[in-house]
ZAMARGU-4260 file (C-alpha; in steps of 0.2 Angstrom, whole numbers, plus 5000, padded with zeros to 4 digits):
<rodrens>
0) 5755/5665/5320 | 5749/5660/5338 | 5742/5674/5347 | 5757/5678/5363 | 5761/5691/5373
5) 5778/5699/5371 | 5774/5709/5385 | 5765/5704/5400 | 5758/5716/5413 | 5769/5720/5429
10) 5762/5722/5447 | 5760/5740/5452 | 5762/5745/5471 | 5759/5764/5474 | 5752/5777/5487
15) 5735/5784/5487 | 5735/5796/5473 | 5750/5793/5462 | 5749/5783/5445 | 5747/5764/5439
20) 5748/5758/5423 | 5747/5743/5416 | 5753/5738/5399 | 5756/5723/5389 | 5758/5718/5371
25) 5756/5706/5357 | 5766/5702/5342 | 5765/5718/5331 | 5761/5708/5313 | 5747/5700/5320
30) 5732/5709/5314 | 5713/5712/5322 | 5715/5714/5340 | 5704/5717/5352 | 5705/5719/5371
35) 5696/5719/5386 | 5699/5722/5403 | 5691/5717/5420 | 5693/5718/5439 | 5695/5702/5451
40) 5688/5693/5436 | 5675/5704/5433 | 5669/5719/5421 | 5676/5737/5428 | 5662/5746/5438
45) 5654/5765/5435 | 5665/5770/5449 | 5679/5769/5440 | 5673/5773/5422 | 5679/5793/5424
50) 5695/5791/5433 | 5703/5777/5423 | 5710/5776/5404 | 5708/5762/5393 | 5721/5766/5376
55) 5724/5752/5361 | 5737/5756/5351 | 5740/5745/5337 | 5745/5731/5347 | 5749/5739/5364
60) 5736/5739/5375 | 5735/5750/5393 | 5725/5752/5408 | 5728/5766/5416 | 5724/5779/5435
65) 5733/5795/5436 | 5729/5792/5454 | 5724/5776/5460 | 5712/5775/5474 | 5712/5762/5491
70) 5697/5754/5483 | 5708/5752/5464 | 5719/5736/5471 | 5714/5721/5465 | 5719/5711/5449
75) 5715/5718/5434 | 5715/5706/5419 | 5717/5710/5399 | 5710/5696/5388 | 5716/5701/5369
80) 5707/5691/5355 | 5710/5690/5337 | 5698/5691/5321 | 5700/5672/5323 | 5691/5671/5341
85) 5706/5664/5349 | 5711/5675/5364 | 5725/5675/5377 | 5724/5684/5395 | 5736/5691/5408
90) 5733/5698/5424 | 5745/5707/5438 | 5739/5714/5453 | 5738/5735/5459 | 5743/5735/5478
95) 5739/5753/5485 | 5745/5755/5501 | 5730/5761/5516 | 5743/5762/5530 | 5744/5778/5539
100) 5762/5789/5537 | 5763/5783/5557 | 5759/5763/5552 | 5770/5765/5540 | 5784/5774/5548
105) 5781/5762/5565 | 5781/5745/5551 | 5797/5752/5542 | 5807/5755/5558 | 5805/5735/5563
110) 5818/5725/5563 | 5806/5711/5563 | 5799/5705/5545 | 5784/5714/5541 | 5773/5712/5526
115) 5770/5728/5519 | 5758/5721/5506 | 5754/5702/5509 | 5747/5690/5498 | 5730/5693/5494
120) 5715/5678/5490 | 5715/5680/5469 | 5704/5670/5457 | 5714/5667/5442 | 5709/5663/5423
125) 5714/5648/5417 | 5728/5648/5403 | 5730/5664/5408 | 5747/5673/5414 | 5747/5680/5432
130) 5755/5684/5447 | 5755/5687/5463 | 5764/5701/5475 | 5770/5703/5492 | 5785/5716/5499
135) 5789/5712/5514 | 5801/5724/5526 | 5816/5720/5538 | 5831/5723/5547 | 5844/5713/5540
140) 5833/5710/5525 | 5823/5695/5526 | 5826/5678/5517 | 5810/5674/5510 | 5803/5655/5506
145) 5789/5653/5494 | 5777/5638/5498 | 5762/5629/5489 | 5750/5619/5501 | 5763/5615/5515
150) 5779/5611/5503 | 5789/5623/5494 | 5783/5630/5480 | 5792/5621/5463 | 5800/5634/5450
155) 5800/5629/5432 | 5799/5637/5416 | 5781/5640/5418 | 5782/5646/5437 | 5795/5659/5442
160) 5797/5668/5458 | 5803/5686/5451 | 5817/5692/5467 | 5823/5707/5455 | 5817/5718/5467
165) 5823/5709/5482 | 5834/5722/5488 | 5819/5733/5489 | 5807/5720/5499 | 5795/5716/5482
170) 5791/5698/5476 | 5782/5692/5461 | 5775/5675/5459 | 5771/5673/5439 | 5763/5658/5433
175) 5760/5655/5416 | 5748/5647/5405 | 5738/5643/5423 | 5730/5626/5424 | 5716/5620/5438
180) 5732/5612/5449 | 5737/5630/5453 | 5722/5631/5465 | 5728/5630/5483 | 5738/5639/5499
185) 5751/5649/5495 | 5763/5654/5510 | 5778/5668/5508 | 5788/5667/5526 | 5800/5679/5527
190) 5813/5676/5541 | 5830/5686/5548 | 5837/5689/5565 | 5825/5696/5572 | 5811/5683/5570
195) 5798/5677/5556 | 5782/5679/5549 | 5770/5672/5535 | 5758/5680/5524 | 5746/5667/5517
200) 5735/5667/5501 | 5720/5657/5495 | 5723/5656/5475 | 5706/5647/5463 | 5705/5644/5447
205) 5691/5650/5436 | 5688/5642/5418 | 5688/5658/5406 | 5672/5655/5398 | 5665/5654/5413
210) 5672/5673/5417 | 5669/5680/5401 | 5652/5672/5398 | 5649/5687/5414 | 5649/5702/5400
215) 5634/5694/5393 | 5620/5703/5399 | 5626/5713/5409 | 5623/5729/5396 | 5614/5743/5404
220) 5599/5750/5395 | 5598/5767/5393 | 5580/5775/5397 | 5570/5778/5383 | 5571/5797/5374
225) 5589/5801/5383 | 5603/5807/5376 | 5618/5804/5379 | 5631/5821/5385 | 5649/5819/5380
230) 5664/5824/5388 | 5682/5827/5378 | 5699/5824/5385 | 5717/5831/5377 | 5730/5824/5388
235) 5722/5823/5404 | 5714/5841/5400 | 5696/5844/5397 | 5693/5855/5383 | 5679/5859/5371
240) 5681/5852/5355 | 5668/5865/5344 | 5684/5879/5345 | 5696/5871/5331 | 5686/5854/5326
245) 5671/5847/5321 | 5659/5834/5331 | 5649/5821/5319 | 5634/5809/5327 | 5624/5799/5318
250) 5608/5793/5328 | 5606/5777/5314 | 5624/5770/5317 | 5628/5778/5335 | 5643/5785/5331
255) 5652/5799/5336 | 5667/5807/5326 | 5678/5820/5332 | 5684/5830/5313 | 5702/5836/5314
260) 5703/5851/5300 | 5721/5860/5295 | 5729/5849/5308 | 5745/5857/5318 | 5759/5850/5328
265) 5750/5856/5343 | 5735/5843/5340 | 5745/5828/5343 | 5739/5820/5360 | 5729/5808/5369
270) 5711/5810/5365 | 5697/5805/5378 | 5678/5805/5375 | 5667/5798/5390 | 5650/5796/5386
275) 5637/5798/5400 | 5619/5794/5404 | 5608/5790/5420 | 5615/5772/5419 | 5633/5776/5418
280) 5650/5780/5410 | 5659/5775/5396 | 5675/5779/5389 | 5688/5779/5375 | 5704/5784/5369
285) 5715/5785/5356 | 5733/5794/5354 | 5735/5806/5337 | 5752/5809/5333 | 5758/5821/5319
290) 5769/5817/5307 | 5780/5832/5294 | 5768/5838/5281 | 5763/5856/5275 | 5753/5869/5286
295) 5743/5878/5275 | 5743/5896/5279 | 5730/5912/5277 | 5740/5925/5275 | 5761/5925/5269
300) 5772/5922/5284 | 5784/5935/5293 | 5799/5932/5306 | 5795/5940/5323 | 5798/5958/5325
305) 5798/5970/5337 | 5787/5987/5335 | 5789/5993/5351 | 5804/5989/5364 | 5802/5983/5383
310) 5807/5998/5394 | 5816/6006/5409 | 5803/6003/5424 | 5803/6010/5439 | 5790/6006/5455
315) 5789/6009/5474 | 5791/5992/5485 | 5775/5986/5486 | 5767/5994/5471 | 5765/5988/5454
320) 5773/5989/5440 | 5769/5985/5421 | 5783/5978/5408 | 5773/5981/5391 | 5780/5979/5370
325) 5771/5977/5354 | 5777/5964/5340 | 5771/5957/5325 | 5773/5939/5319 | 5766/5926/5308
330) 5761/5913/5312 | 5760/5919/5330 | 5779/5921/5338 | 5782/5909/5354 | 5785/5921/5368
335) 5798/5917/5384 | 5799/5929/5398 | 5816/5928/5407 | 5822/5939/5423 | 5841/5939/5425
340) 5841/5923/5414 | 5829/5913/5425 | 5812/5910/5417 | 5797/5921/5421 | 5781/5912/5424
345) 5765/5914/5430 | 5758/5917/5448 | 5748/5926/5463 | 5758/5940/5459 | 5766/5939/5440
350) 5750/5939/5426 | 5752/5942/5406 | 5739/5950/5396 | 5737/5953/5380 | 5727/5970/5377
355) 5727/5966/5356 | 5736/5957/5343 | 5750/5966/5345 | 5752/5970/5362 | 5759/5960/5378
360) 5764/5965/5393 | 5769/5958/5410 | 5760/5965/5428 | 5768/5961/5441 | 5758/5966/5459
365) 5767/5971/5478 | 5782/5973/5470 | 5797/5967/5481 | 5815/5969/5481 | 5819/5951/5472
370) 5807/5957/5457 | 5823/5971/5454 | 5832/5966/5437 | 5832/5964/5418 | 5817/5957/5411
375) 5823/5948/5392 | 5807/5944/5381 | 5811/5931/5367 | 5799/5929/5351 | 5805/5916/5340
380) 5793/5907/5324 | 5800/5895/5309 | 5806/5910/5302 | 5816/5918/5316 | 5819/5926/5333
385) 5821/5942/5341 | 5821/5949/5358 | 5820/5964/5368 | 5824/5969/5387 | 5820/5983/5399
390) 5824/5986/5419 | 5814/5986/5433 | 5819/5997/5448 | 5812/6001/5466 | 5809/6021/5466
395) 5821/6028/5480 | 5828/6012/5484 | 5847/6009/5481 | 5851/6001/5465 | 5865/5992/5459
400) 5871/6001/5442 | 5885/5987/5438 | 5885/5969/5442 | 5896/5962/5453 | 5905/5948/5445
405) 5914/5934/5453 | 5932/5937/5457 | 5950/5928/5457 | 5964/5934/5459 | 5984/5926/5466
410) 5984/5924/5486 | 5996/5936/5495 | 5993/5948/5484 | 5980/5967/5483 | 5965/5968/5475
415) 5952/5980/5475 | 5932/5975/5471 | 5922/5989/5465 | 5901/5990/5469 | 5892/6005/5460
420) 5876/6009/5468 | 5863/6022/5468 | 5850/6031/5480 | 5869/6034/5493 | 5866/6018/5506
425) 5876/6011/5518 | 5885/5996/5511 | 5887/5980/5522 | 5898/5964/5517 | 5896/5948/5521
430) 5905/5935/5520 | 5898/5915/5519 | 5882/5924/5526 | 5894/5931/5542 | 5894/5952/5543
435) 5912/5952/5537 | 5927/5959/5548 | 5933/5976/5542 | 5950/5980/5547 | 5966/5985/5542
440) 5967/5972/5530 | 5952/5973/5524 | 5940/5989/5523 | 5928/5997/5512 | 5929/6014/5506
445) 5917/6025/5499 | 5924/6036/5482 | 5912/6046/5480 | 5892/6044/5485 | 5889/6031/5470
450) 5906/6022/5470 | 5913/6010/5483 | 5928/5999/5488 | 5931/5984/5495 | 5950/5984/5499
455) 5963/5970/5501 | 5980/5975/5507 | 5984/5957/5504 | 5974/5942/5500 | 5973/5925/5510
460) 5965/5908/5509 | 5953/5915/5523 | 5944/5926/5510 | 5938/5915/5501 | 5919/5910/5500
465) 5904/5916/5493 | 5902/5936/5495 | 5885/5948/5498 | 5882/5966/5501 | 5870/5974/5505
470) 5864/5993/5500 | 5850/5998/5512 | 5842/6018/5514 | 5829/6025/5522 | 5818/6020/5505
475) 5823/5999/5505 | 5839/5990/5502 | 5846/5979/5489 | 5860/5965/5488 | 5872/5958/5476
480) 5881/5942/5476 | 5897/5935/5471 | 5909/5924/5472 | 5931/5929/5479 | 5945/5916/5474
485) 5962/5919/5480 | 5972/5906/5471 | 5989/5902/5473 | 6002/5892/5462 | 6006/5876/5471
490) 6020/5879/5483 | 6031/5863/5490 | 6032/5866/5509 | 6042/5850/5507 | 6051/5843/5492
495) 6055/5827/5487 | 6071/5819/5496 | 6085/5805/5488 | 6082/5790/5495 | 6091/5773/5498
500) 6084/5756/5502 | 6090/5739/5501 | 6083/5728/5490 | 6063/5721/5497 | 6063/5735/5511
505) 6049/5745/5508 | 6054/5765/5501 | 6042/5781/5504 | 6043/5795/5497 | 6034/5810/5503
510) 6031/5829/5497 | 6019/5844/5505 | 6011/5853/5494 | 6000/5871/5498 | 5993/5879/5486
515) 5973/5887/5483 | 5964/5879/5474 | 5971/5860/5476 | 5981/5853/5464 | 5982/5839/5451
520) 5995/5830/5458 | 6005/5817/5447 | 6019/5806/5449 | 6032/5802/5436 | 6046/5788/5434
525) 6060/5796/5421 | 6049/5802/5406 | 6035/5790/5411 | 6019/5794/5423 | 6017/5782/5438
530) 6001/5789/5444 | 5989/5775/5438 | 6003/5760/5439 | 6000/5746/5450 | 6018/5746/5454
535) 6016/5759/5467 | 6004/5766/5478 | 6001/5782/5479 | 5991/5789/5493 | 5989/5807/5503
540) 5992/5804/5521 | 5984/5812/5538 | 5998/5825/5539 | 5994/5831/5520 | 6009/5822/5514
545) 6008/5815/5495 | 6016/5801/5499 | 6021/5786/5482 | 6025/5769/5493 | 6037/5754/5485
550) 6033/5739/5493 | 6046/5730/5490 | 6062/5737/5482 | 6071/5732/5466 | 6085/5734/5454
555) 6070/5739/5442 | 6065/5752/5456 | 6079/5765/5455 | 6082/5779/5446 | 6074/5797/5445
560) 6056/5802/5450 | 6048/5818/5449 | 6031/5824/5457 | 6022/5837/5450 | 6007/5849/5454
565) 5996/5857/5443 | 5981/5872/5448 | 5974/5882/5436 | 5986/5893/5442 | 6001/5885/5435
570) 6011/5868/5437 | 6027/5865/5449 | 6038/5849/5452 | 6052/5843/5465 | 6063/5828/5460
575) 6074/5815/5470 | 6084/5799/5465 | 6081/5782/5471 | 6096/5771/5477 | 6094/5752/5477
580) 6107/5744/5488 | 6106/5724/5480 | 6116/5711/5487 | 6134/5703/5479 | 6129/5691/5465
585) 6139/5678/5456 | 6141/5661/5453 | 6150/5645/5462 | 6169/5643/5459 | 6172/5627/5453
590) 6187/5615/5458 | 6204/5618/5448 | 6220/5610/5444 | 6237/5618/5443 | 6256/5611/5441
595) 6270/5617/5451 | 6279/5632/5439 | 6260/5641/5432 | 6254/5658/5434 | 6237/5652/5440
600) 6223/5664/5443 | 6207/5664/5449 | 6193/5675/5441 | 6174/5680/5451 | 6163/5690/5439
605) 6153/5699/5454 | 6139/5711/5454 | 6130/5721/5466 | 6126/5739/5472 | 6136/5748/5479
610) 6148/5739/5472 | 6156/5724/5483 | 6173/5722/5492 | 6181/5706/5493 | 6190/5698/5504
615) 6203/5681/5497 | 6208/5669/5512 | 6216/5651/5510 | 6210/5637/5523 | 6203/5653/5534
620) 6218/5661/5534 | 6223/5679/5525 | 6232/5680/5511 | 6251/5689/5510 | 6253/5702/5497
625) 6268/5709/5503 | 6280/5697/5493 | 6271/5698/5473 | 6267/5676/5475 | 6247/5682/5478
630) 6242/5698/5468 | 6224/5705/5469 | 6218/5715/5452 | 6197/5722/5449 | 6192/5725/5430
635) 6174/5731/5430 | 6163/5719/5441 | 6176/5705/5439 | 6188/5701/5454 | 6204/5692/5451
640) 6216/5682/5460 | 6233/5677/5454 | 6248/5665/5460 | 6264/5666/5453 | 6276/5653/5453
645) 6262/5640/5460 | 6272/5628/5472 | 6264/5612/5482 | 6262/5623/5498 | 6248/5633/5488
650) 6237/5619/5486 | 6222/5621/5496 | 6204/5629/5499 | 6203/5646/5494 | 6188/5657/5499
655) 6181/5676/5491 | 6169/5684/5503 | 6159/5698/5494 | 6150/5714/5505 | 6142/5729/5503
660) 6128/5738/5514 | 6115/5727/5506 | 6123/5709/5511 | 6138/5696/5507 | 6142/5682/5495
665) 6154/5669/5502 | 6163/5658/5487 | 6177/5643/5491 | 6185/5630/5480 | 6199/5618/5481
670) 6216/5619/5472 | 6225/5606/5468 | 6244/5607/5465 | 6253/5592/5455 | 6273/5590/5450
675) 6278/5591/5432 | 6283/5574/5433 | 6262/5570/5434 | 6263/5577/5415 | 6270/5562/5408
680) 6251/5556/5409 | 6240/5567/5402 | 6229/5576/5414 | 6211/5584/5413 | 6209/5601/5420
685) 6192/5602/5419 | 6179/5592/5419 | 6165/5590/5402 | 6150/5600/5407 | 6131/5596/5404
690) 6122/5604/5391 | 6106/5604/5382 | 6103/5604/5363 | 6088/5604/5350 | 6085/5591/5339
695) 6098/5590/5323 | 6107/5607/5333 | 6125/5608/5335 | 6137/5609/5349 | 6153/5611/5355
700) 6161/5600/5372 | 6178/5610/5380 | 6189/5603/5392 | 6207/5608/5396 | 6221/5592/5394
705) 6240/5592/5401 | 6252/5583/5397 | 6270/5581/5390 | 6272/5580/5375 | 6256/5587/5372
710) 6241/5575/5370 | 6228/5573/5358 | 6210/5567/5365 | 6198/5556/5356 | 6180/5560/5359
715) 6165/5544/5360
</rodrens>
């Protein structure tokens, strides 16, 4: 299998003091790695060796600072070789920033294009993988153009300009599997607006051998009769190795071996030895990681438990004041302090000792009003947990016997909030940290010298906020905190109103709701909810309005709509019906035929909303109904004209004109009035109509015939 990176090393840009790290991978069923790493193409100096961390692990390997250092930046290299001797290198540049909080601020604040890192000179390793950084600054953000000796620098799979951090300013050139043609000027020009500027790079290419061919001989000797002193790192965190684990060097092979006995969870880690001598320093690493096993144990285990309980304590302000049980456990219970349900930790002024086995305590020095609470020891093993709580007071000082909890309660409405206090103080509210106004309304009242009220006659929207009050007497003070709610059911200050539109007018319906807190507010079509339905919009306008908008009004659009609002104090609706005035609709009247003696009449199917009144005119004229020759009759949505007796005089056009509040419909056709002695040939009525039919369908052609005697027809 050839010997690839899967992961390559990424440019790091950081401050002064903060982490870089560089990582990159092989294939994990390759076998027999090695790494090493270098600076600018050469081996990493003494003045390094203690503040940076070199870890292989399996095939992962990482160079890392845990704070990098002005002098850090450069390009740093790892060339990974196999048991083969074939090897493979990548490289990316650190970049730490040296520009003063004031630079920076002055660059940043440019509208101009400013190179916050430019392109730097670099030497790279031939068939190696590197790239080059820049992160440039501006106002609009810059376009940036990438150039190679004059002409603009040609991306292919080999070469890639990385812009994913574009949006930030940071651009990466990565070139692959580099070759001698790579060597030459490099250009970035950033450009927007406000101007343009070029940050310019000289790149070389060096052959690997030629770099690595640099660790020959460039071993330091160590003076003769010295010994080496050893350093040991868990996690960053010096510590002495002698206390839990043994420490093997053998002077014939030069090795050192840290013995890990009765291993524990606790050991897993990053381990560090750095080797030091007159010439220098040396380090290594490597990461233990414990996996589920058994722990053996000296003596039979035991849940935690406690022999002696956390008590009552009581201290003047600025005093002292110790918070002290006893407990067994084995093996040895975790411990958690916790004040008030916040964690306990330690301080200038908050220490925990442990007089013996058994004992624990917590001091706590110049003892202050915020230290005033319930202290909550937790012990917890694999076997179990217990706990145990006690009080600290303030000698003298008022004291809160009962906690205030947050209240709610309905708007309008009286409500009492009780605070129980000691040492008989003074009691101050505030409201949204405001001394709050005591009046009629609103007043406290002292019970008795422990117990006081805070009164409502009747609630409003105004009270509500976050609350404190203060207990203060000639020994101290003390304060409690809380939060008041006065909620209310939502109210309609304004319901929902019917509402008419024609059809394609635009229809707004609007409700004001008040209520405390604000509602859920959802609109419903019938049984169906609206609220999400791109049909409508639905919008809350500048006057506090809920307002669901129809655009354009249809048939489809009418019926019954409901809004309702929902708190956590209940739900509440208004209602209204929608009218959609639609224009008369109906076809073309068709030409007809009568003969002088029929009952002839003349039927429009018509439909619109409100429904339509017609109007029947001949040649423009009205039509009399006095004298029973024209009779008018309405079935349903169908308008019916009829003519009795039909004589030549009645030949003519008639017209219907339809109308309601949305619009009209006019309709006219021709009759035609023949003698009976025009029977004698027969006589279509009505013409064939066009029609449509599938393939091997079936269909029917109709036409009405006259004549005397009565004809047969004789279809082709």
């Amino acid at each position: 299998m050839a010997l690839e990176f899967t992961k390559l090393c990424q440019v790091q840009l950081c401050d002064p003091g903060e982490a870089a790290i560089f990582s990159c991978a092989c294939e994990m069923k390759l076998q027999g790695l090695s790494a090493t790493w270098l600076k600018d193409n050469k081996p990493i100096g003494d003045e390094v060796a203690d503040r940076v961390k070199i870890v292989a692990k399996e095939n992962v390997f990482t160079l890392s600072f845990d704070k990098a250092q002005a002098g850090d930046k450069g390009t740093y290299a790892c060339r990974v070789t196999n048991a083969n001797g074939e090897a493979t290198t990548c490289s990316a540049q650190l970049e730490v920033h040296t520009l003063s909080a004031a630079e920076r601020k002055e660059r940043e604040a440019s509208n101009l294009p400013v190179f916050m890192v430019k392109l730097k000179n670099a030497e790279l390793i031939k068939d190696s993988t590197s790239s080059l950084m820049v992160h440039v600054k501006g106002n609009p953000n810059p376009d940036v153009k990438f150039m190679k000796d004059g002409a603009e620098l040609k991306e292919d799979g080999r070469v890639i300009v990385n812009r994913d951090g574009g949006p930030n300013g940071s651009y990466e050139i990565i070139v692959k599997k580099v070759a001698a043609g790579d060597a030459g000027s490099y250009s970035v020009v950033a450009s927007n607006s406000a101007g343009k500027e070029e940050s310019v790079g000289t790149v070389t290419v060096k052959d690997s051998k030629d770099v690595f061919a640099l660790l020959k001989g460039h071993e330091r000797k160590v003076a003769a009769g010295e010994e080496p002193t050893f350093t040991w790192f868990k996690s960053g965190q010096e510590f002495d190795p002698q206390d839990r684990f043994k420490v093997l060097f053998k002077d014939e092979e030069d090795t050192l071996a840290l013995v890990f006995q009765h291993i524990n969870p606790e050991d897993a880690g990053l381990y560090t030895c750095v080797a030091s001598t007159s010439a220098g320093k040396v380090s290594c690493s490597a990461e233990l990681s414990v996996e589920g096993g058994v722990q053996q144990l000296l003596k039979a285990p035991e849940k935690p438990k406690i022999l002696t309980p956390l008590g009552d304590t009581d201290t003047s302000a600025g005093g002292s004041a110790m918070l002290e049980f006893k407990m067994r456990g084995y093996p040895r219970p975790n411990i958690k302090w916790t004040k008030d349900g916040q964690l306990v930790g330690t301080d200038d002024r908050h220490k925990f000792v442990y007089p013996d086995p058994e004992s624990v305590a917590l001091i706590i020095s110049k003892v202050a009003g915020e230290d005033v609470g319930t202290y909550k020891v937790t012990l917890s093993n694999d076997l179990g947990e217990t706990s145990t709580e006690g009080k600290l007071a303030l000698s003298g000082a008022p004291q809160f016997t009962e906690k205030i909890e947050d209240q709610k309660t309905g708007i309008d409405a009286p409500w009492k909030i009780a605070a129980k206090v000691s040492g008989e103080p003074e009691l101050t509210w505030y409201l949204n940290g405001v001394p709050a106004v005591m009046d009629t309304r609103v007043k406290c009242v002292k019970l008795t010298p422990e117990t006081f009220e805070l009164q409502f006659a009747k609630t409003t929207a105004d009270d509500n906020g976050n609350w404190a009050v203060i207990a203060k007497n000639a020994h101290g003070e003390m304060s409690q905190f809380f939060s008041f709610a006065a909620l209310m059911m939502p109210k309609f200050e304004e319901k929902l109103k019917d509402a008419e539109a024609n059809e394609g007018k635009q229809l707004v319906l609007k409700a004001k709701i008040n209520c405390m807190p604000a509602p859920a507010v959802t609109w419903w079509k019938g049984d169906t909810d609206v609220t999400k339905s791109s049909s409508f919009k639905i919008t809350k306008d500048p006057n506090g309005f809920d307002t669901l908008i129809i655009s354009s009004a249809s048939r489809a659009s009418a019926g019954e709509f409901t809004i309702k609002a929902t708190n956590e104090m209940g739900t509440t609706s208004s209602k209204c019906t929608i009218k959609v005035n639609t224009k008369p609709s109906c076809d073309d009247l068709d030409d007809m035929e009568a003969f002088e003696g029929d009952l002839h009449t003349i039927s429009i199917p018509c439909d619109g909303s409100p429904q339509p009144v017609i109007k029947w005119t001949k040649d423009g004229g009205d039509l009399n109904f006095k004298d029973g020759h024209f009779t008018q009759t309405q079935t349903g949505g169908v308008y019916n004209l009829a003519i009795k007796d039909i004589k030549p005089e009645d030949a003519g056009t008639y017209q219907a004109e339809f109308t309601n509040r949305a619009g009209e419909k006019k309709l006219e056709a021709a009759l035609n009035v023949h003698s009976l002695e025009e029977l004698a040939i027969p006589k279509c009525m009505t013409d064939l109509k066009d029609k449509k039919v599938q393939k091997a369908g079936k269909t029917f052609f109709t036409m009405k015939i006259r004549g005397e005697p009565i004809q047969r027809s004789h279809g082709t």
